[in-house]
N, CA, C and O atoms as CSV, one atom per row, in Angstrom:
chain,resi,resn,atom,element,x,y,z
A,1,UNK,N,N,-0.209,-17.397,-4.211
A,1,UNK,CA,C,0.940,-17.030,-5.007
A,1,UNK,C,C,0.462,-16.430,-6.327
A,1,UNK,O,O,-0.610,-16.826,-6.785
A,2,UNK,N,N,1.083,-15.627,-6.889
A,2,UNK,CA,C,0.709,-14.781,-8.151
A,2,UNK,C,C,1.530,-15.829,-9.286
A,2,UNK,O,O,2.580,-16.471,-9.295
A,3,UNK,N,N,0.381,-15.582,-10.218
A,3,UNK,CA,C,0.668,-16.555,-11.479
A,3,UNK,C,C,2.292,-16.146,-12.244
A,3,UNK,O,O,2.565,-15.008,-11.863
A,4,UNK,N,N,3.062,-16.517,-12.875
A,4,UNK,CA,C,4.361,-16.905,-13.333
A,4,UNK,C,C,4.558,-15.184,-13.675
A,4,UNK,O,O,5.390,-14.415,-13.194
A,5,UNK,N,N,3.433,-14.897,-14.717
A,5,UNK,CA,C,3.588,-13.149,-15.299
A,5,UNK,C,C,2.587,-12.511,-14.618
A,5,UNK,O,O,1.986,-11.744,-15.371
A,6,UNK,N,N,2.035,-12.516,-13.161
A,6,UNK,CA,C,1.226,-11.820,-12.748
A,6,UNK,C,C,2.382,-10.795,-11.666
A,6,UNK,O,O,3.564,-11.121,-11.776
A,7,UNK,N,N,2.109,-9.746,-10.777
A,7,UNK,CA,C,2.216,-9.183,-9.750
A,7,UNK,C,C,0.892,-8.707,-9.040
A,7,UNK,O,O,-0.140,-8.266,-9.545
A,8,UNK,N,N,1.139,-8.871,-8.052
A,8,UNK,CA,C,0.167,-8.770,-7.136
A,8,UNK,C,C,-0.277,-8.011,-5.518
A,8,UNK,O,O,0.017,-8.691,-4.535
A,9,UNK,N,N,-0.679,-7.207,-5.368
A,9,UNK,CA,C,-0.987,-6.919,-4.147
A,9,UNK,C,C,-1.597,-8.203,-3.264
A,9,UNK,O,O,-2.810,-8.311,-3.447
A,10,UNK,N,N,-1.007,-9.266,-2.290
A,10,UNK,CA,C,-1.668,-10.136,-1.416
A,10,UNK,C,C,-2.631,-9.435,-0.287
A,10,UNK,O,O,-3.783,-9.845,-0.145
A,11,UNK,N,N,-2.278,-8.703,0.255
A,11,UNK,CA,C,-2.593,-7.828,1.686
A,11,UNK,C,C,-2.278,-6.306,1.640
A,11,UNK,O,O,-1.249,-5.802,1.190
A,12,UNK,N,N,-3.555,-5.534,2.293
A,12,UNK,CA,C,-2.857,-4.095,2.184
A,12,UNK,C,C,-3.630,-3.498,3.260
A,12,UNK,O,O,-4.848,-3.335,3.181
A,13,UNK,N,N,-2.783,-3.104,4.471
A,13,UNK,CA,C,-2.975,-2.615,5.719
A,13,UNK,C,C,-2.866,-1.514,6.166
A,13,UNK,O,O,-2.621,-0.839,5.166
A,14,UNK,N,N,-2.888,-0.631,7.304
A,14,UNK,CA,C,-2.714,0.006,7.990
A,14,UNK,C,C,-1.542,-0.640,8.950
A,14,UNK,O,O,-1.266,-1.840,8.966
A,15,UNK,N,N,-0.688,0.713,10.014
A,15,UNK,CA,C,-0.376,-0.091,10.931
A,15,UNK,C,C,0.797,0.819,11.509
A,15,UNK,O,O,1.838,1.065,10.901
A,16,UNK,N,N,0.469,1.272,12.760
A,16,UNK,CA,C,1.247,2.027,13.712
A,16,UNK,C,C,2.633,2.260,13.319
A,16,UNK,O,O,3.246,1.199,13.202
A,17,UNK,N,N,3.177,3.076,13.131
A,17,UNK,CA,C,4.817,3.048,12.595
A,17,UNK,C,C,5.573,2.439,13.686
A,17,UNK,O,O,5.395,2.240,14.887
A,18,UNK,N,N,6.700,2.165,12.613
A,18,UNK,CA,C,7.688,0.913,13.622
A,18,UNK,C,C,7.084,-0.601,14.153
A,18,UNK,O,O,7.753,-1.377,14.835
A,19,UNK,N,N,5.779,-0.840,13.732
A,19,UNK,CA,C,5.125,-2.423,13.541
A,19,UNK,C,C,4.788,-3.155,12.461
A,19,UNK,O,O,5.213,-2.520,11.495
A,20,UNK,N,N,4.268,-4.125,12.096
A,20,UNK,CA,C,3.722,-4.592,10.948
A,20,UNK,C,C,2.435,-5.369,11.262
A,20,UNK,O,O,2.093,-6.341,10.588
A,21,UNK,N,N,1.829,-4.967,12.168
A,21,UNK,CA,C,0.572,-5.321,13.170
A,21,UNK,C,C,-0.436,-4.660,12.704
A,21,UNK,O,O,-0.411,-3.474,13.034
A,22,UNK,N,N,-1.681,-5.098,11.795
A,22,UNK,CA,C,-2.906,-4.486,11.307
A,22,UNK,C,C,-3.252,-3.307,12.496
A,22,UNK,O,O,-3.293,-3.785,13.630
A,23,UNK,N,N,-3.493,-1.924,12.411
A,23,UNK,CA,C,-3.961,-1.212,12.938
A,23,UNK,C,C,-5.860,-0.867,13.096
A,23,UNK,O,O,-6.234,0.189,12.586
A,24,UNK,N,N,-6.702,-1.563,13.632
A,24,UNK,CA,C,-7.565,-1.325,13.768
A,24,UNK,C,C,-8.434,0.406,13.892
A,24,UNK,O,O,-9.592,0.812,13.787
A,25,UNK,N,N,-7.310,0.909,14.121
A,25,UNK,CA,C,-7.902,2.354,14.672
A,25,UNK,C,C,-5.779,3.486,14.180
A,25,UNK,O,O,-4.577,3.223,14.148
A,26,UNK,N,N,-6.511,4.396,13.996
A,26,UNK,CA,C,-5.317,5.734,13.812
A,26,UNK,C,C,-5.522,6.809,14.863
A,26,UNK,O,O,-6.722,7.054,14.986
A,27,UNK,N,N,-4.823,7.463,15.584
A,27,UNK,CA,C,-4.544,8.515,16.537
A,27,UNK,C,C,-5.212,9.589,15.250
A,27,UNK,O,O,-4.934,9.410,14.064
A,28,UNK,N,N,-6.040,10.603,15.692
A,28,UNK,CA,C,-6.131,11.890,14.557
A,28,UNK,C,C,-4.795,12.421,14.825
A,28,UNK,O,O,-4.144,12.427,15.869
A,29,UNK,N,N,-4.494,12.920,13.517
A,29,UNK,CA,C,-3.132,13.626,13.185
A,29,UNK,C,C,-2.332,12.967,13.469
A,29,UNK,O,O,-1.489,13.856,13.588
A,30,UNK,N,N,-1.559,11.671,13.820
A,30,UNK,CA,C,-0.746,11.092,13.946
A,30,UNK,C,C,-0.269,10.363,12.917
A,30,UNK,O,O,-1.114,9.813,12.210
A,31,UNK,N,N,1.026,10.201,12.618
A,31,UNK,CA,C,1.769,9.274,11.365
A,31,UNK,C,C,1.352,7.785,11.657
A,31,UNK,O,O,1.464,7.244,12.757
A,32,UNK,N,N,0.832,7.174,10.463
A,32,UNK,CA,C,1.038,5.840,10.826
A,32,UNK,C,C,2.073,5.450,9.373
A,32,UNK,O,O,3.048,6.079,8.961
A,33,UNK,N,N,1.383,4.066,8.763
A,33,UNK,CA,C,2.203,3.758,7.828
A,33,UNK,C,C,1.010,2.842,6.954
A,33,UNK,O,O,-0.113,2.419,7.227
A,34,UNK,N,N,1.803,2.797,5.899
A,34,UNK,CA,C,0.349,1.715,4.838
A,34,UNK,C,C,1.843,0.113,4.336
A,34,UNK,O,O,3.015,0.054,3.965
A,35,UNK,N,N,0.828,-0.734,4.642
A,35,UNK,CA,C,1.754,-2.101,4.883
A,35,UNK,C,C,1.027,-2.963,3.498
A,35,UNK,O,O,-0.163,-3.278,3.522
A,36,UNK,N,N,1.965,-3.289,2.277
A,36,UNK,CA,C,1.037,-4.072,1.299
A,36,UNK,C,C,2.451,-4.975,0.606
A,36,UNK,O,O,3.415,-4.629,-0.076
A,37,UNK,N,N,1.917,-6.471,1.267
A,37,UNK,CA,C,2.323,-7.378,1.057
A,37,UNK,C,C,2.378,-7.502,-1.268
A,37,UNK,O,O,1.582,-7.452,-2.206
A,38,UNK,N,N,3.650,-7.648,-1.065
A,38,UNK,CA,C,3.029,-8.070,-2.733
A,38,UNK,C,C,3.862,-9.354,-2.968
A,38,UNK,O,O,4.655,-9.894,-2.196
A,39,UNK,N,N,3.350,-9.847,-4.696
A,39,UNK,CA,C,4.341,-11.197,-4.788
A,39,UNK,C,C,4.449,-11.012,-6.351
A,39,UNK,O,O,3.500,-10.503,-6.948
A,40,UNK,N,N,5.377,-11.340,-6.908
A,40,UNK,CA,C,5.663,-10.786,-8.496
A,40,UNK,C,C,6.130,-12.475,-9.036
A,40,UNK,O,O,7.170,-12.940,-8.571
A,41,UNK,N,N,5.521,-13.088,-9.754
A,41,UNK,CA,C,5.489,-14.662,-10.293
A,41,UNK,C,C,6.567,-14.366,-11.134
A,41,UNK,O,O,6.788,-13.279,-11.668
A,42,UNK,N,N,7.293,-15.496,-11.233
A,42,UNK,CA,C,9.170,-16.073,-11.229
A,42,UNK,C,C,8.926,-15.825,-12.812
A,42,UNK,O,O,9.952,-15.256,-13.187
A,43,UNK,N,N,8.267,-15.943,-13.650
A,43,UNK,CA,C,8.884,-14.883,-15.061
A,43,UNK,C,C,8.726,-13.804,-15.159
A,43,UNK,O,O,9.571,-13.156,-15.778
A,44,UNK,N,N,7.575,-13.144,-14.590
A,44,UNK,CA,C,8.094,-11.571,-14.750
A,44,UNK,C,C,9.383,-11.194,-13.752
A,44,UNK,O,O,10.301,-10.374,-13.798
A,45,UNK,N,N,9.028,-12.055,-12.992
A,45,UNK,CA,C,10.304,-11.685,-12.141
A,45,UNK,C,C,11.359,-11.500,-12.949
A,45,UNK,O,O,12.106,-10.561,-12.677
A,46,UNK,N,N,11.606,-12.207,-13.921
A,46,UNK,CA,C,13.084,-12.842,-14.494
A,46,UNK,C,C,13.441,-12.345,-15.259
A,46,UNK,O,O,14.430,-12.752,-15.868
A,47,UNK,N,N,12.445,-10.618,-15.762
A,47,UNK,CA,C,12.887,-9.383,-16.902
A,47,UNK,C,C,12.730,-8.158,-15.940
A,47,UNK,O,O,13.075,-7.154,-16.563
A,48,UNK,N,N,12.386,-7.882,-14.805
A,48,UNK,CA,C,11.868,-6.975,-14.188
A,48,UNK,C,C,12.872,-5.715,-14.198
A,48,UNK,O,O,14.083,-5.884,-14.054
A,49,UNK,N,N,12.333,-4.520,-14.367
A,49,UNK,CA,C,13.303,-2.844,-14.328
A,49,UNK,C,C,12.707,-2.764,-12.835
A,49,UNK,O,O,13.337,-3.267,-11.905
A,50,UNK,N,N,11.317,-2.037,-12.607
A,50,UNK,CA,C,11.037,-1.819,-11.296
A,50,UNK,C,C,9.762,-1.633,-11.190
A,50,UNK,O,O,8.897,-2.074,-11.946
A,51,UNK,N,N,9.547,-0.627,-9.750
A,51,UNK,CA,C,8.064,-1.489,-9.136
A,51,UNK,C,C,7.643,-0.532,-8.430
A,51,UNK,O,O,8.425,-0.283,-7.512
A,52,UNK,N,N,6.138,0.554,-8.473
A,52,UNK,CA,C,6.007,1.740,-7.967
A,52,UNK,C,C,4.193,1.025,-6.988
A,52,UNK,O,O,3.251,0.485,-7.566
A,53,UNK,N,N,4.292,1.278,-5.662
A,53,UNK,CA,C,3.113,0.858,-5.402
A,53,UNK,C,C,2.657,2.170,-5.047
A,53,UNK,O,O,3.550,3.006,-4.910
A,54,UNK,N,N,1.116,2.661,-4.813
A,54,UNK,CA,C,0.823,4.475,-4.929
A,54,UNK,C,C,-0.350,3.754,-3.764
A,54,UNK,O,O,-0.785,2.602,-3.770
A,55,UNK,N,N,-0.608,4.684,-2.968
A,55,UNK,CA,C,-1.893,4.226,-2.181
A,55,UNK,C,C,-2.241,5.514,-1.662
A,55,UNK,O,O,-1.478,6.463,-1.482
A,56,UNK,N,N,-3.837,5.435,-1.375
A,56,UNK,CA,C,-4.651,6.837,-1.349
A,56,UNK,C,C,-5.189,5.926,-0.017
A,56,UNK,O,O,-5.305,4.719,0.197
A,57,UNK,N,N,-5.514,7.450,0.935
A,57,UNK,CA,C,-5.903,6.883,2.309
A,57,UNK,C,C,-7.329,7.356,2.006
A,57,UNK,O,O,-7.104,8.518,1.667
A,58,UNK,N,N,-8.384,7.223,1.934
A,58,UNK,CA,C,-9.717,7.843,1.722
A,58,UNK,C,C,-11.017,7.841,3.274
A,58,UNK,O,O,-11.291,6.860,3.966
A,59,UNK,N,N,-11.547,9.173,3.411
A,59,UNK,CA,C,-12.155,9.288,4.494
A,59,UNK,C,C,-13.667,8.946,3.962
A,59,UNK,O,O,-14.454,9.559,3.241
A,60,UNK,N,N,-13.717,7.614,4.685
A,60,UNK,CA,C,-15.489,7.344,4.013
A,60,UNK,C,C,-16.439,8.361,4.561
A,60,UNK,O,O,-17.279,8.854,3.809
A,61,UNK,N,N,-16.391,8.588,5.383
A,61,UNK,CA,C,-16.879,9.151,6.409
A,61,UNK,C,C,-17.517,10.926,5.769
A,61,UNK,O,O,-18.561,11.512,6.055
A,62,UNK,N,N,-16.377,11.343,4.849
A,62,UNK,CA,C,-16.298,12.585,4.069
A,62,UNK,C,C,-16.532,12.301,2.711
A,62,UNK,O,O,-17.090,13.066,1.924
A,63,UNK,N,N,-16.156,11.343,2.494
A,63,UNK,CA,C,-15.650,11.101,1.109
A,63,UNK,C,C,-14.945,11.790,0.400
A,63,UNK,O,O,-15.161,12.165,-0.752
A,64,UNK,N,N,-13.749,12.056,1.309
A,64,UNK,CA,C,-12.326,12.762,0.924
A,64,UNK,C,C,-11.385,12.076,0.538
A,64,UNK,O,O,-11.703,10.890,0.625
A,65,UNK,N,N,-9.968,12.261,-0.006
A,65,UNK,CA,C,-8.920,11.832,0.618
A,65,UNK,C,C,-7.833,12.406,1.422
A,65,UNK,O,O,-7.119,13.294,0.956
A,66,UNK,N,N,-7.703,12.028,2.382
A,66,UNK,CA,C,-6.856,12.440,3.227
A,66,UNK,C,C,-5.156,12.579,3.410
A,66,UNK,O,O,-4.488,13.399,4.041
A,67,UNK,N,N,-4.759,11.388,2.559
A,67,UNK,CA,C,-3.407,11.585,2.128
A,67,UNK,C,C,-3.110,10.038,1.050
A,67,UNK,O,O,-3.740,9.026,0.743
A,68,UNK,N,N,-1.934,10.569,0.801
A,68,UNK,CA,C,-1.455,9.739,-0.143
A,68,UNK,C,C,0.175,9.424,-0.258
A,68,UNK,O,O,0.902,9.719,0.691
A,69,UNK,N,N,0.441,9.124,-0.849
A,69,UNK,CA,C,2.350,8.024,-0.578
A,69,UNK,C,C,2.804,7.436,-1.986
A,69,UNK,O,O,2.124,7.220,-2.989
A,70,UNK,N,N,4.034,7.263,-1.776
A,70,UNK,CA,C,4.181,6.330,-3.040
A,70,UNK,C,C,5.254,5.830,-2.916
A,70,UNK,O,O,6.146,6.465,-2.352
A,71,UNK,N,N,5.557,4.090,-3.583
A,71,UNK,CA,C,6.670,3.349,-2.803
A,71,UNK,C,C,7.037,3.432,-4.269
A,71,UNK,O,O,6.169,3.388,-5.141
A,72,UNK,N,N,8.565,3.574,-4.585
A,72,UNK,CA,C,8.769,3.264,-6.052
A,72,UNK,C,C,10.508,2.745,-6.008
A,72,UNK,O,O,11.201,3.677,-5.602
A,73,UNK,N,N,11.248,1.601,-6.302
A,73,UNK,CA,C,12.266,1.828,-6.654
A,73,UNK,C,C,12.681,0.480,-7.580
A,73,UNK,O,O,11.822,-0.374,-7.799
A,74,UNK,N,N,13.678,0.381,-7.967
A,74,UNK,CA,C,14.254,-0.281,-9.222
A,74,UNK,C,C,13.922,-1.871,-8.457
A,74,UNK,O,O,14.088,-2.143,-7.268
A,75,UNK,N,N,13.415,-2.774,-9.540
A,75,UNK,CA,C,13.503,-4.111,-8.925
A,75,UNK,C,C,14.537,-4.735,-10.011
A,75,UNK,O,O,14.358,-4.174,-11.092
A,76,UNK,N,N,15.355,-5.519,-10.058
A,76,UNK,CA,C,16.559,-5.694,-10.620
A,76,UNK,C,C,15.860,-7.491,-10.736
A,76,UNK,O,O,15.441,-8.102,-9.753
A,77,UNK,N,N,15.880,-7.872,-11.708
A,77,UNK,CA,C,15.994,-9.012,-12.475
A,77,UNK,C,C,16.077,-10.644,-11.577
A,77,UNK,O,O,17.164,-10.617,-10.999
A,78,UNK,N,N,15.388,-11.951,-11.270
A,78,UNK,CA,C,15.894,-12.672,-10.442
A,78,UNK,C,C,15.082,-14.200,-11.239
A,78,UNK,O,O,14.167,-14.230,-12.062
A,79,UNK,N,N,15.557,-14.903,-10.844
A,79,UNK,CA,C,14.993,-16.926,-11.328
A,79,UNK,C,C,14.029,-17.228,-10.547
A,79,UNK,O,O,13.522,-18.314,-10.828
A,80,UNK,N,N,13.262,-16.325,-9.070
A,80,UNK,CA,C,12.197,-16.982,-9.072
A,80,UNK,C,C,11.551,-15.673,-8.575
A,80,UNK,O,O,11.912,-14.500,-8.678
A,81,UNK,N,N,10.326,-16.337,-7.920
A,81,UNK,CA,C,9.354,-15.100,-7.523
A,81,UNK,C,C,9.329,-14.128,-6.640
A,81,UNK,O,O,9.634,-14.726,-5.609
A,82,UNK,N,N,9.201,-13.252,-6.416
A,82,UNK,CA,C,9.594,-12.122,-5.822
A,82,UNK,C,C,8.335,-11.491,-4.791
A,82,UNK,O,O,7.257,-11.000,-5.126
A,83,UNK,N,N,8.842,-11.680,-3.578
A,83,UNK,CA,C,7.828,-11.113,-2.404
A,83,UNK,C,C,8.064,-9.991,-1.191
A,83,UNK,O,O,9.030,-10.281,-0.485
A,84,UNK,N,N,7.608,-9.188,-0.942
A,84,UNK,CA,C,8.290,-8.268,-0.388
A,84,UNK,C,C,6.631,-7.208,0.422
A,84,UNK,O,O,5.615,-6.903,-0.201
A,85,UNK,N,N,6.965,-6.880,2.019
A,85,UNK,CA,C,6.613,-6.096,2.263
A,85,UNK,C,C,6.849,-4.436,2.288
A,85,UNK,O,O,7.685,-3.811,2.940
A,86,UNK,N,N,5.631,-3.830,1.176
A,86,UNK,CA,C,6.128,-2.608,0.983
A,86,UNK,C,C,5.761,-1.792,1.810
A,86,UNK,O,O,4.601,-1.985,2.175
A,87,UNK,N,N,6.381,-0.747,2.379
A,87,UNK,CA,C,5.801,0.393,3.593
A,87,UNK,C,C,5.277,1.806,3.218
A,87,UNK,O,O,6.006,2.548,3.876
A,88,UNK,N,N,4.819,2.218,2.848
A,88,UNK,CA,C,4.660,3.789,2.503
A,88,UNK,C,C,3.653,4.670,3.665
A,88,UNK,O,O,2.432,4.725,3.810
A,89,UNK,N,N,5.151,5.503,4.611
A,89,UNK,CA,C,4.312,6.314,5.615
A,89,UNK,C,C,3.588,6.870,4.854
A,89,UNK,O,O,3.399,6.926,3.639
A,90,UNK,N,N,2.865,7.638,6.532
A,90,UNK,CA,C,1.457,8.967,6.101
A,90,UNK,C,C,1.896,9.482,7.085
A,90,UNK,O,O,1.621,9.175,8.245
A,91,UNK,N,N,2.793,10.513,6.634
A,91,UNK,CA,C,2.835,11.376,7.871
A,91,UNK,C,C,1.450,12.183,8.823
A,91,UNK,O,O,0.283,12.264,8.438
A,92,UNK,N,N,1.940,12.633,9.945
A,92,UNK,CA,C,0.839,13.996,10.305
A,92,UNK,C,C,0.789,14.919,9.702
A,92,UNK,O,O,1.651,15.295,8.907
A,93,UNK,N,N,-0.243,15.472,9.966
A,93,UNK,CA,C,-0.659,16.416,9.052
A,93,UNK,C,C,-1.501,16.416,8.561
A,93,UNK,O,O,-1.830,17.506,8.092
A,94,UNK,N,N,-2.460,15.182,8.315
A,94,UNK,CA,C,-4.004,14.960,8.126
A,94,UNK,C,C,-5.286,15.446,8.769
A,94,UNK,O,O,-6.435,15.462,8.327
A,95,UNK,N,N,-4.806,15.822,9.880
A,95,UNK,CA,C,-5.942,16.209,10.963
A,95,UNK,C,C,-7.321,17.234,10.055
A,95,UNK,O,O,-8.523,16.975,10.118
A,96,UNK,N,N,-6.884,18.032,9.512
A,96,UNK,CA,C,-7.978,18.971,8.714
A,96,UNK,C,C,-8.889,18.065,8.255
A,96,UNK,O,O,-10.051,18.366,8.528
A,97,UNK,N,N,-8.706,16.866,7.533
A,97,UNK,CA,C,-9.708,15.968,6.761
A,97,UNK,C,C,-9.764,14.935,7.269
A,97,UNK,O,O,-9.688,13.924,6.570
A,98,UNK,N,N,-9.894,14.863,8.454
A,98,UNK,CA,C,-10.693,13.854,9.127
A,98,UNK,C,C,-10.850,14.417,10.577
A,98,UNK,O,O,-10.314,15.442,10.997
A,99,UNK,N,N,-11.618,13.634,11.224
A,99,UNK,CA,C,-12.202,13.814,13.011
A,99,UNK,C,C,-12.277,12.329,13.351
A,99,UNK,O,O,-12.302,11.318,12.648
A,100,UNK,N,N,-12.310,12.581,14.926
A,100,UNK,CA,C,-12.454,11.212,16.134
A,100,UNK,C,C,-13.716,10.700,15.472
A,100,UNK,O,O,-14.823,11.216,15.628
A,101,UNK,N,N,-13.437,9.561,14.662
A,101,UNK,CA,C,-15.056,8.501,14.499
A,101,UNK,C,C,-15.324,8.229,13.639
A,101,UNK,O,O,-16.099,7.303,13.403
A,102,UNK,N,N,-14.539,9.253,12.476
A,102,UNK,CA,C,-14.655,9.245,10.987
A,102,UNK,C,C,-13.549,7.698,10.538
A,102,UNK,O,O,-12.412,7.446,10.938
A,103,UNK,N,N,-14.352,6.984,9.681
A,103,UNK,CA,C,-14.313,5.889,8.975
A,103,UNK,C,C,-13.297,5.667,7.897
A,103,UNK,O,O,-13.666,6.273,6.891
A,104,UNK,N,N,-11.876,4.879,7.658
A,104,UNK,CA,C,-10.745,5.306,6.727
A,104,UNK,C,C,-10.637,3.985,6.224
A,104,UNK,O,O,-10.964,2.906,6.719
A,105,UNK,N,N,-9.887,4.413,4.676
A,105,UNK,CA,C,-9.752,3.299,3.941
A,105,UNK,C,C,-9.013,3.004,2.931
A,105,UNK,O,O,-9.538,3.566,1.970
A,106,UNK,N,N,-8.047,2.415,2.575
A,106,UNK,CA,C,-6.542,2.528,2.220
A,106,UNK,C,C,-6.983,1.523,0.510
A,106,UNK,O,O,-7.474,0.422,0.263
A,107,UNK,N,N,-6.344,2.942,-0.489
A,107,UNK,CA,C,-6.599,1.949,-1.807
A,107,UNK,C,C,-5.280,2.419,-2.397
A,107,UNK,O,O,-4.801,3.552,-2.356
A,108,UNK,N,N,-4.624,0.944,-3.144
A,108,UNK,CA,C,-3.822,1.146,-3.659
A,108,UNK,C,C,-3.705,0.471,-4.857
A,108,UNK,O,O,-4.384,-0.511,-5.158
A,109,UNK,N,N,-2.570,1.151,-5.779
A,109,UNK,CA,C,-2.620,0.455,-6.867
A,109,UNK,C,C,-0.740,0.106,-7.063
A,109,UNK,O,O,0.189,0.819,-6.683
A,110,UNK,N,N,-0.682,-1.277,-7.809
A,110,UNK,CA,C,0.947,-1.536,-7.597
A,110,UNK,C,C,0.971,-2.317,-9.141
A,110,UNK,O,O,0.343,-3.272,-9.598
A,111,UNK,N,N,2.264,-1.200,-9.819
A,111,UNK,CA,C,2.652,-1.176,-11.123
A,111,UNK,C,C,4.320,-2.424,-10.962
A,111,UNK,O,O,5.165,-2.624,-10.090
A,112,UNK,N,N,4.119,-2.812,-11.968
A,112,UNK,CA,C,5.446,-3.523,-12.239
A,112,UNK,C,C,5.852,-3.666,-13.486
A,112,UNK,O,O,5.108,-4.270,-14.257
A,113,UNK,N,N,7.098,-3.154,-13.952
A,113,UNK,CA,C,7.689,-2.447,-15.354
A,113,UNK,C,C,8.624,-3.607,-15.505
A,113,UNK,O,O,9.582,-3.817,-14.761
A,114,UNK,N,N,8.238,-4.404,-16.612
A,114,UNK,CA,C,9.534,-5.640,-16.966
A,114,UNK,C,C,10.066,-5.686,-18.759
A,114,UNK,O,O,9.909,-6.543,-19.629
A,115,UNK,N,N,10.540,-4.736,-18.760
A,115,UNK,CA,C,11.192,-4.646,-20.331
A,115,UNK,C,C,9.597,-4.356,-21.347
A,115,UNK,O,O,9.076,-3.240,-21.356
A,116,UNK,N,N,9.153,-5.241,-21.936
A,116,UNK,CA,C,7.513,-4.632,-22.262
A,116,UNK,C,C,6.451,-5.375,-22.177
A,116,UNK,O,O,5.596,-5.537,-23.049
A,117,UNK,N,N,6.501,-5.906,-20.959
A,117,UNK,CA,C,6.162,-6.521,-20.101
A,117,UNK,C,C,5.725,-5.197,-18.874
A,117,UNK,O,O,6.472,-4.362,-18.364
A,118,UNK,N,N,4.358,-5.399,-18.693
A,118,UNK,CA,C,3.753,-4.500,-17.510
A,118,UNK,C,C,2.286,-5.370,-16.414
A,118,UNK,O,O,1.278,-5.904,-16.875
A,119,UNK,N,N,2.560,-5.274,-15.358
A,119,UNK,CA,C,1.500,-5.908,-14.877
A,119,UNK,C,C,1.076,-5.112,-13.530
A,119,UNK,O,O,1.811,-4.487,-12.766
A,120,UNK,N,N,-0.416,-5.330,-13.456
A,120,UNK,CA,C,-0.760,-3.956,-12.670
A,120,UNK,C,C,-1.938,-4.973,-11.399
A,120,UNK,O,O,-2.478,-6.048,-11.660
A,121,UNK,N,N,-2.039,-4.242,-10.157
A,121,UNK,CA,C,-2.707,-4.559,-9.738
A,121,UNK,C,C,-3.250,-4.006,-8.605
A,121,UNK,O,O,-2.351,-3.719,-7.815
A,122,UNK,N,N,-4.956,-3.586,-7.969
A,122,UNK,CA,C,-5.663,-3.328,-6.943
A,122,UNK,C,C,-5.917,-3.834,-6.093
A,122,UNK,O,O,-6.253,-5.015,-6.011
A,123,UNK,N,N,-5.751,-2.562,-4.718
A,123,UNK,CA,C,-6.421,-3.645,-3.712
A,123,UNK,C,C,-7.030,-2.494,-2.630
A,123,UNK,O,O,-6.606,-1.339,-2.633
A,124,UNK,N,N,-8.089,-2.971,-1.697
A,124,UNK,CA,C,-8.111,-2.107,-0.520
A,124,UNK,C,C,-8.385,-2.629,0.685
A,124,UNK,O,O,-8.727,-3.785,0.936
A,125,UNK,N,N,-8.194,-1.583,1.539
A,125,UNK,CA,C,-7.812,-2.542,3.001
A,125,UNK,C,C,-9.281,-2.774,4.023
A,125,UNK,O,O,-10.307,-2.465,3.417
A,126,UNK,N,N,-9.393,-3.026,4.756
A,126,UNK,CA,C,-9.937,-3.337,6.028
A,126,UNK,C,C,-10.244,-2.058,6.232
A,126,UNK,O,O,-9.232,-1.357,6.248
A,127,UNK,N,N,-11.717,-1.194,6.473
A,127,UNK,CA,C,-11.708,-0.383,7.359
A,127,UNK,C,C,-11.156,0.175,8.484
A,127,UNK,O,O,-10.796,-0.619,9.353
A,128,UNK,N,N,-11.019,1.211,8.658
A,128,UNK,CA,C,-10.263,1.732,10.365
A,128,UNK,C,C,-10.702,3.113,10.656
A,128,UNK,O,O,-11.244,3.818,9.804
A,129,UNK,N,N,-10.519,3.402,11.578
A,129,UNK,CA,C,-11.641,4.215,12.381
A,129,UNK,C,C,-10.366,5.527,13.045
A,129,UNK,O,O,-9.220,5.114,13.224
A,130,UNK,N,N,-10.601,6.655,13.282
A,130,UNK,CA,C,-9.822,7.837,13.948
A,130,UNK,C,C,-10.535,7.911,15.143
A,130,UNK,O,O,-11.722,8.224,15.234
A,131,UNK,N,N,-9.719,7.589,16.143
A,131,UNK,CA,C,-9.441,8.067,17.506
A,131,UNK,C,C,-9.225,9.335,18.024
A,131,UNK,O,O,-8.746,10.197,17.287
A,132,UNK,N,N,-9.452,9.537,18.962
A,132,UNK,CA,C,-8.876,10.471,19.293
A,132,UNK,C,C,-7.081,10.316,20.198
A,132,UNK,O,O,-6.571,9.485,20.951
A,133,UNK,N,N,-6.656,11.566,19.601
A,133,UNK,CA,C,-5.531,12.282,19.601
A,133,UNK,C,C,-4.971,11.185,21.347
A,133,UNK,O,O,-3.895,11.410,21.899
């Protein structure tokens, strides 16, 4: 659990669209989705405006990035702590910067805006690997 004024990224995944099942591996060029558990501790909770999580998909393999997302909308004020799985697709359309074998890796960063009150936090995921098509 994240401390009273902390927010937090717990978990931050990959994972086939339409599941919430760690994706070990991505189809090349295919949409998946980026899955990052967060938890926002019951006083910041209790001034909160809102809450933008940003995540970069990065090709180790190249040392590119391949795409990027961003989850952002108003979190409205509450008495205790606040937990929520956030989703931010990746569409297709990646195929140019990456190939079948090349090595991927999901970093994100998740902002939380509470009157002047701000709390920030990193995380990255589990390796995963491109398949083929």
């Amino acid at each position: 659990m994240a401390n009273n004024w902390d927010a937090r990224i717990k978990l931050l995944y990959p994972a086939d669209e339409g599941t919430f099942f760690s994706a070990d591996t991505v189809k090349h060029n295919s949409p998946f989705v980026v899955v990052a558990n967060v938890e926002v501790g019951q006083d910041l909770h209790g001034v909160t405006d809102d809450h933008t999580l940003l995540v970069w998909v990065r090709n180790l393999s190249r040392s590119t990035t391949i795409a990027n997302g961003t989850f952002a909308e108003k979190l409205p004020p509450a008495r205790d702590e606040f937990r929520a799985e956030l989703r931010v697709p990746i569409p297709a359309g990646w195929g140019t910067k990456a190939a079948p074998g090349d090595v991927l890796e999901v970093v994100a960063s998740y902002n939380v805006q509470a009157g002047i009150h701000t709390d920030d936090s990193l995380a990255t995921s589990e390796m995963f690997q491109v398949t083929k098509d």
